[in-house]
C-alpha positions in Angstrom: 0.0 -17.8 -21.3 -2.6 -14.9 -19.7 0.6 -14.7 -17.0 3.6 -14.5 -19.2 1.5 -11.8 -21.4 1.1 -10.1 -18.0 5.0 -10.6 -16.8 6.0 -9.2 -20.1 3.5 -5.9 -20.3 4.2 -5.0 -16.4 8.4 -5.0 -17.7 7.4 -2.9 -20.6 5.7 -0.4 -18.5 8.9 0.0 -16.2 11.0 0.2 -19.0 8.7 2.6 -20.5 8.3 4.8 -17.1 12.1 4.5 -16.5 12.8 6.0 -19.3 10.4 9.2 -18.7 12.5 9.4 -15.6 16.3 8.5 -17.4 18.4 11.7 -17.1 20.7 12.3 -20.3 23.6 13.5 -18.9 24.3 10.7 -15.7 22.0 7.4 -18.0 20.5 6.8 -14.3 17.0 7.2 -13.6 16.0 11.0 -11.4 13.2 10.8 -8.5 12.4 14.2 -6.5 13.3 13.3 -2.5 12.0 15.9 -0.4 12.0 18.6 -2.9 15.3 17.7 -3.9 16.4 15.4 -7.8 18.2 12.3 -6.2 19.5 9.1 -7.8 18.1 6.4 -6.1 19.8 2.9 -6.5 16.9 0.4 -6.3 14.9 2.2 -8.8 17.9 1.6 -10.8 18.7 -1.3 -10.1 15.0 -2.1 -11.3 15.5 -0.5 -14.0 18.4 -2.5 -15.3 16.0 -5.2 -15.1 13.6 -4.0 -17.0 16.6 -3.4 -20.1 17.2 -7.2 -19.8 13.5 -8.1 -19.9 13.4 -6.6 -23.2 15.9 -8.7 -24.7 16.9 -6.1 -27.3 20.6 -6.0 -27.5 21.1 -2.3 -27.4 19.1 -2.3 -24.2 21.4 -5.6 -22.7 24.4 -3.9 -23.3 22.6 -0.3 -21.6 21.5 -2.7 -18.8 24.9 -4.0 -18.2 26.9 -0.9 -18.1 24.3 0.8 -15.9 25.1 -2.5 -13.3 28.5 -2.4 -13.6 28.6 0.9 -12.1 25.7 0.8 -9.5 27.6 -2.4 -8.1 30.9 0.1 -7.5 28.5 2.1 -4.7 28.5 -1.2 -1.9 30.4 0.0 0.7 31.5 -1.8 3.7 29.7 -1.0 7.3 31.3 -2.1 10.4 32.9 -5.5 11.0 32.8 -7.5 8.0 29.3 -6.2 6.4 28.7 -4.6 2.9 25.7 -2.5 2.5 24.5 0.2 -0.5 23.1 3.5 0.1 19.9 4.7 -0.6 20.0 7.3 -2.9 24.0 7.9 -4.9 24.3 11.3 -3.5 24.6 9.3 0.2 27.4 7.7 -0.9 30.2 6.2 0.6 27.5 6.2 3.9 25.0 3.3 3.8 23.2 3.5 7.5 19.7 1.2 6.2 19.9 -2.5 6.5 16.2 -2.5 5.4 17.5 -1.4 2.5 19.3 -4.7 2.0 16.0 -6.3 2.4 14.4 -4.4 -0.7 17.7 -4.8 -3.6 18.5 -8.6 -2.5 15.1 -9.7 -5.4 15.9 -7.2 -8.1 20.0 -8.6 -7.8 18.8 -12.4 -7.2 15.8 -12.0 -10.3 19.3 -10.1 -12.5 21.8 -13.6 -11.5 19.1 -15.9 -11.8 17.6 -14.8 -14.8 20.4 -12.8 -16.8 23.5 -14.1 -15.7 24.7 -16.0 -18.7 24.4 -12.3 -20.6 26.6 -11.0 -18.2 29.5 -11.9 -19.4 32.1 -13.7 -16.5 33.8 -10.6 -15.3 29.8 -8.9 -14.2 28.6 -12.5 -13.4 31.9 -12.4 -10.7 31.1 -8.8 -9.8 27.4 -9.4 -9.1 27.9 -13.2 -7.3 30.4 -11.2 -4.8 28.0 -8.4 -4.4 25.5 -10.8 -3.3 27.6 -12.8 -0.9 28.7 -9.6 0.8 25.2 -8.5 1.3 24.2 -12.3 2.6 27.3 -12.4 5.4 26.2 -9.4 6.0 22.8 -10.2 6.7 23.6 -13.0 9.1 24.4 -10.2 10.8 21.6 -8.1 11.0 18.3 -8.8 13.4 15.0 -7.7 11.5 11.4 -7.6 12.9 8.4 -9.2 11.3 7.5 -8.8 8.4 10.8 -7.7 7.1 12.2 -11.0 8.9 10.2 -12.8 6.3 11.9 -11.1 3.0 15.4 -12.3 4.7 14.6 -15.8 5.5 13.2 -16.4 1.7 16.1 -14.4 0.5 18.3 -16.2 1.9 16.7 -19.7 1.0 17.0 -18.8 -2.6 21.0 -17.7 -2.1 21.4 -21.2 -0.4 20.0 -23.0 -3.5 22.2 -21.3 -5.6 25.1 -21.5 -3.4 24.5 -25.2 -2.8 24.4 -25.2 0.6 21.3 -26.8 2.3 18.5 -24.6 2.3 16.8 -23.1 5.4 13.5 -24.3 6.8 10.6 -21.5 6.3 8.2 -23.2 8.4 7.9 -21.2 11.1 8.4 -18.4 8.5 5.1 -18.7 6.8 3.1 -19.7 10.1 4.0 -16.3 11.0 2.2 -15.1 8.1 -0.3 -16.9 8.9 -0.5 -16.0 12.4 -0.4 -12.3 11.6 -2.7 -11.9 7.9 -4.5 -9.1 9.9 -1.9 -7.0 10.8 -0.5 -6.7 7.7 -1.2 -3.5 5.4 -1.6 -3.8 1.7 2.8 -2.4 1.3 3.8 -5.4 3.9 1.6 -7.5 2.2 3.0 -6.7 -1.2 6.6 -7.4 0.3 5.6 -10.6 1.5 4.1 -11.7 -2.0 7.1 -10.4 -3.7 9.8 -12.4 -1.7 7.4 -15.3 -1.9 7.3 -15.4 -5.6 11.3 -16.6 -5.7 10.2 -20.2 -3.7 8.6 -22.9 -4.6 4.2 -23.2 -5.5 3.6 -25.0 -2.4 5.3 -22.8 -0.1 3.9 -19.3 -1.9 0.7 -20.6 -3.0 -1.0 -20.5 0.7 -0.2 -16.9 1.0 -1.5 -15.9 -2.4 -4.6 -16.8 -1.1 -4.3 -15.4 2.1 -3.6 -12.2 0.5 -6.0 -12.5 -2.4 -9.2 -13.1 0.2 -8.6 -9.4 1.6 -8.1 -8.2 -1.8 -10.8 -7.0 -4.4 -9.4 -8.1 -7.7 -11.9 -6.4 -10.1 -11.8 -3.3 -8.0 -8.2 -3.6 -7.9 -8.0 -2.4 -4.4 -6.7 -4.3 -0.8 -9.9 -4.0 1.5 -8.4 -4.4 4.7 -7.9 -4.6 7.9 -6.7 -1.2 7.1 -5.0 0.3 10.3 -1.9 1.8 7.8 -3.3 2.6 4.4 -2.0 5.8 3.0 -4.0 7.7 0.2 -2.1 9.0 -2.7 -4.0 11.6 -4.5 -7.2 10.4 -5.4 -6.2 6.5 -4.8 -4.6 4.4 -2.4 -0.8 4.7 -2.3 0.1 1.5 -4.5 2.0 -1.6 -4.0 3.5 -4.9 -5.2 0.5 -5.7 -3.6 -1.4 -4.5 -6.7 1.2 -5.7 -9.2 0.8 -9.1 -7.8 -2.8 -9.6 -7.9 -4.2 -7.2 -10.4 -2.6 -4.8 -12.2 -0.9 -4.9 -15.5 -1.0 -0.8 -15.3 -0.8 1.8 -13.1 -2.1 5.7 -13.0 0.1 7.6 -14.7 3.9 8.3 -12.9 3.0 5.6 -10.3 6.5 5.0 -8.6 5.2 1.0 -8.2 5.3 0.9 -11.9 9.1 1.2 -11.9 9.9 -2.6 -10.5 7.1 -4.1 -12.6 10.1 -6.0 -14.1 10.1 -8.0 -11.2 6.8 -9.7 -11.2 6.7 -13.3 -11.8 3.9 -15.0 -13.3 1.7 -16.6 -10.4 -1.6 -18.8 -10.6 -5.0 -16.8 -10.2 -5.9 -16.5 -6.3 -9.4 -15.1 -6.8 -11.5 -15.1 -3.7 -15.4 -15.4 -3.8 -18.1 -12.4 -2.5 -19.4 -12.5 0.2 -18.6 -11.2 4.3 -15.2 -12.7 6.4 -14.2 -11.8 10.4 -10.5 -10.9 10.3 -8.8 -10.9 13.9 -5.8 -8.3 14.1 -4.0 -6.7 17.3 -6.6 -3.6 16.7 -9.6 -6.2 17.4 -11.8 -7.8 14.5 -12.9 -6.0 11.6 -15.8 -7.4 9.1 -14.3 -7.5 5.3 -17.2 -7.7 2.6 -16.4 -8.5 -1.1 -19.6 -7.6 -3.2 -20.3 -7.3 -6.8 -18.9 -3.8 -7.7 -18.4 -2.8 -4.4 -16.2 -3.7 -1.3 -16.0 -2.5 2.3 -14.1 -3.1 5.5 -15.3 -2.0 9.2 -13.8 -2.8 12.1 -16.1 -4.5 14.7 -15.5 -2.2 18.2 -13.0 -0.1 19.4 -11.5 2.1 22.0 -11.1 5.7 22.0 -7.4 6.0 21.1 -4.8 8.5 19.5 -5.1 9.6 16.4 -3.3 7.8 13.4 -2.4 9.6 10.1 -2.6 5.8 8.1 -5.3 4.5 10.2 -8.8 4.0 9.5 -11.9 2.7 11.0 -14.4 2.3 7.9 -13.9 1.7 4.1 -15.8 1.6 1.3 -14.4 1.2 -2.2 -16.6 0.9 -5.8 -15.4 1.8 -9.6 -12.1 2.5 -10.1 -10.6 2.8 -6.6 -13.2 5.7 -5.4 -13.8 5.4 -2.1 -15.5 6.8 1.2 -14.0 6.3 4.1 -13.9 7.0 8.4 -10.6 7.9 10.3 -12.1 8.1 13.1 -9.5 6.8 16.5 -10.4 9.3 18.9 -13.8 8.3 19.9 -15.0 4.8 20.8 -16.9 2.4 18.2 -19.6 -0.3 18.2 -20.4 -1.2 14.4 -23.1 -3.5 12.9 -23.1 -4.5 9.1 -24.8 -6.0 6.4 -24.0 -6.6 3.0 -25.6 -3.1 2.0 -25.5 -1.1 5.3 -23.1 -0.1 8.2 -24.0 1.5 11.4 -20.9 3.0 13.1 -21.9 4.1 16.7 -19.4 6.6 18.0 -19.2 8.0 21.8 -18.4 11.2 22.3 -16.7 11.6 25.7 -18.4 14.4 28.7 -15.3 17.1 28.3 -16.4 19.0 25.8 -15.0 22.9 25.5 -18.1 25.1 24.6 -17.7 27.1 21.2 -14.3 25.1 20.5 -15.2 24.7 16.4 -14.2 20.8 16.0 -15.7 18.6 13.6 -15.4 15.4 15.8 -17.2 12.6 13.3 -16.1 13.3 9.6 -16.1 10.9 6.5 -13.7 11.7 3.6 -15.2 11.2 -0.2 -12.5 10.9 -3.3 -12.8 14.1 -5.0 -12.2 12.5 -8.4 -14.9 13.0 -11.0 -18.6 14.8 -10.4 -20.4 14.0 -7.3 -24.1 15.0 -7.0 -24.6 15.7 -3.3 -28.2 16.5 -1.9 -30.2 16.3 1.6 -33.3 15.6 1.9 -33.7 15.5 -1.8 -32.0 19.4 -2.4 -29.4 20.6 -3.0 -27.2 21.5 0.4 -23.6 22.3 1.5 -25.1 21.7 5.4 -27.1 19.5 7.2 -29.0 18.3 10.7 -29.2 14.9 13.0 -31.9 13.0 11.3 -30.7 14.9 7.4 -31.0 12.7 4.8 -27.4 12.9 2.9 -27.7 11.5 -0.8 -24.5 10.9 -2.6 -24.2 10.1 -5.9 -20.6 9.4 -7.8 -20.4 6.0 -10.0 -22.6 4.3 -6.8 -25.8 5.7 -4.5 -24.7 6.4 -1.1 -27.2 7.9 1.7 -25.7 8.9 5.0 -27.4 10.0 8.0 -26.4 11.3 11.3 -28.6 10.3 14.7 -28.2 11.1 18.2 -29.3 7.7 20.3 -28.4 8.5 23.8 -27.4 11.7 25.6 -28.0 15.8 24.9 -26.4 17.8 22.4 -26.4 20.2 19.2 -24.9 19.5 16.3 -24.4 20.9 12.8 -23.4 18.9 9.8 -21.2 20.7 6.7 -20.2 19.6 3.1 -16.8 21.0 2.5 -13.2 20.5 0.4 -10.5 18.8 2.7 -7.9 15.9 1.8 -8.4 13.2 4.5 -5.8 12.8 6.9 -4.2 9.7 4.7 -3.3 11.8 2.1 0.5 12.0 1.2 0.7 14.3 -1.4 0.7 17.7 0.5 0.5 21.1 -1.0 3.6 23.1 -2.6 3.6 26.6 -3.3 2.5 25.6 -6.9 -0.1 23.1 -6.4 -3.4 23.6 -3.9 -5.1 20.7 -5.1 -8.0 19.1 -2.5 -8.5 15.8 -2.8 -11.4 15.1 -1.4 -15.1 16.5 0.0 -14.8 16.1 3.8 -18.8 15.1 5.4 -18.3 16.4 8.8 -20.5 17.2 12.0 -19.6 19.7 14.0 -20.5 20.0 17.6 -22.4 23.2 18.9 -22.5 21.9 22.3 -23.4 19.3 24.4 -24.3 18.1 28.1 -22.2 15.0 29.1 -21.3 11.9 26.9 -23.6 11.1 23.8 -23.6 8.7 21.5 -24.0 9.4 17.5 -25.1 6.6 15.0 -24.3 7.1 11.5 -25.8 5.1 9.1 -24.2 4.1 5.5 -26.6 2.4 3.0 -25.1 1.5 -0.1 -27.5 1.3 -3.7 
């Protein structure tokens, strides 16, 4: 009952945030693009879901003619393939076959589901549409994860179309075989296209996916090697919809395909500290009472990564502190309410150059009460005391353990490098305090311990 009551308010917030969005004039729902209005089909496409869910008949009948013409937009690409642009104004170009991969649920959840309301001459309209876009995926060559989303697609067309369903096996392994390589969006992807098949093929990746994912926090702890920040959150997913959310902050874009959640069994995972092997190396994942955090174990000094990050920490409501550290080397040691991250900082070092090489980002949402050494400070020293209080008590401290150098810590405004909300000409806003040290100068490598102790 909790998950139907759950399936039902998750459609009711898309129809509701579809609506907000529902231009008067064209009846489709408008999303800025680049600083442009566009019409994107597989929000509306979603949002013709969401009408049916409702099951009120004015909104049927508005779901069925908003169908009728979205199916006119599938074009055909190449030799004997059917595809449907991404936004309207693309139109009749349709270059994405990923974007195959994201409409095939919201069109198999409208047949399955809705069909007999069609009436026969949609029913026809949308069973074509789906055959076109299944020969056409024969076609098409995707990578993993997406590879997933089109064999369990296309296990569910097969059911319907009566022919004898494909074997998943090697499918899920790869799942399996890869749980630490996926971020919380390719996670969500995988849940979603899971949902259509059968308990005993979804159910062992609903736990795989709910062990790295704090359910009271509502957050997905890691590994976190691609995790965008969006505002003063982490960019969501169906990730979230999946295992935790019946709402969303306000105008998240998520929110609009809520209509396709399907009720699932609970997958919670119990506290406590798991080793998580991914291509990066292995990362420590720690699920505590009001608090979680990820870390990866070691690491080599490597390129910078806009999405990548070495250290997370997550407490009330999303807020977070975290390390994006890549371009130094990392040895880290943890317990349930500590972490030592030992950075090296290489011998070339250009003398004066102002570069804040160690920096943790703190969400700027809410008061923070920041003091060093028990006073009140924008700057700090190696050995400082940094006390951070913000819904949790965090102290940070900066050490120099091997090697010779000066180094000079600051508190300042700066959105971490994850951020994807980036400033217009109308809007400045910072979304986070930025803990940095700075590097006067130095004699040769060095290494720098910073310790986190959570309260």
């Amino acid at each position: 009952m909790e998950e139907l009551t759950k399936k039902a308010t998750l459609a009711a917030i898309a129809l509701e945030q579809g609506r907000k969005r529902q231009s008067p004039f064209t009846h489709f729902l408008h999303l800025p693009e680049e600083n442009r209005e566009t019409i994107p089909l597989w929000e509306n496409f979603s949002f013709v879901l969401a009408l049916f869910r409702s099951r009120l008949a004015e909104n049927i009948l508005e779901g069925k003619e908003l169908l009728e013409r979205l199916l006119h937009f599938q074009v055909p690409f190449g030799s004997f393939r059917y595809r449907f642009p991404s936004f309207i104004h693309e139109y009749p170009l349709a270059k994405d076959s990923y974007f195959t991969l994201k409409l095939l649920p919201v069109l198999l959840q409208i047949f399955l589901d809705f069909s007999s309301l069609l009436g026969e001459r949609l029913k026809q309209r949308l069973f074509v549409a789906l055959k076109r876009l299944f020969l056409s995926l024969e076609k098409e060559s995707f990578s993993f994860p997406h590879s997933f989303t089109a064999a369990a697609m296309r296990y569910i067309w097969q059911k319907i179309a009566g022919e004898e369903a494909c074997n998943l096996m090697a499918d899920l392994e790869a799942v399996q075989n890869h749980r630490g390589d996926l971020n919380s969006q390719e996670w969500g992807q995988i849940l979603l296209a899971a949902s259509f098949l059968p308990e005993e093929k979804s159910a062992p990746l609903f736990r795989e996916a709910a062990a790295l994912y704090h359910d009271s926090l509502r957050v997905f702890l890691g590994p976190c090697h691609h995790e965008p920040q969006e505002k003063f959150r982490p960019q969501r997913s169906f990730l979230d919809l999946m295992l935790g959310h019946t709402s969303l902050e306000e105008g998240s874009r998520i929110s609009l395909h809520g209509a396709l959640i399907k009720p699932q069994a609970a997958h919670a995972s119990s506290s406590g500290m798991q080793t998580v092997s991914s291509q990066w190396g292995e990362w420590n994942v720690f699920r505590g009472e009001g608090y979680g955090f990820t870390v990866l174990k070691e690491k080599a000094a490597t390129a910078p990564a806009k999405n990548a990050h070495i250290f997370r920490l997550f407490w009330q409501n999303g807020q977070s502190l975290v390390c994006q550290d890549l371009a130094h080397s990392l040895e880290s040691r943890v317990k349930e309410d500590e972490v030592e991250l030992v950075f090296t900082l290489p011998a070339a070092y250009t003398e004066g150059k102002e570069d804040y090489e160690i920096a943790f980002y703190l969400d700027g949402l809410g008061d923070a009460a920041f003091h060093v050494d028990g006073k009140r400070a924008t700057t700090f020293t190696l050995g400082s005391s940094i006390q951070i209080k913000k819904g949790i008590a965090i102290t940070l401290s900066f050490a120099l353990i091997e090697g010779k150098g000066r180094f000079f810590g600051h508190l300042l405004k700066e959105s971490r490098p994850a951020q994807i909300i980036k400033p217009t000409k109308s809007d400045f806003t910072v979304y986070d305090w930025k803990i940095a040290l700075r590097t006067l100068g130095r004699e040769g490598s060095c290494r720098i311990l910073a310790k986190i102790k959570i309260q």
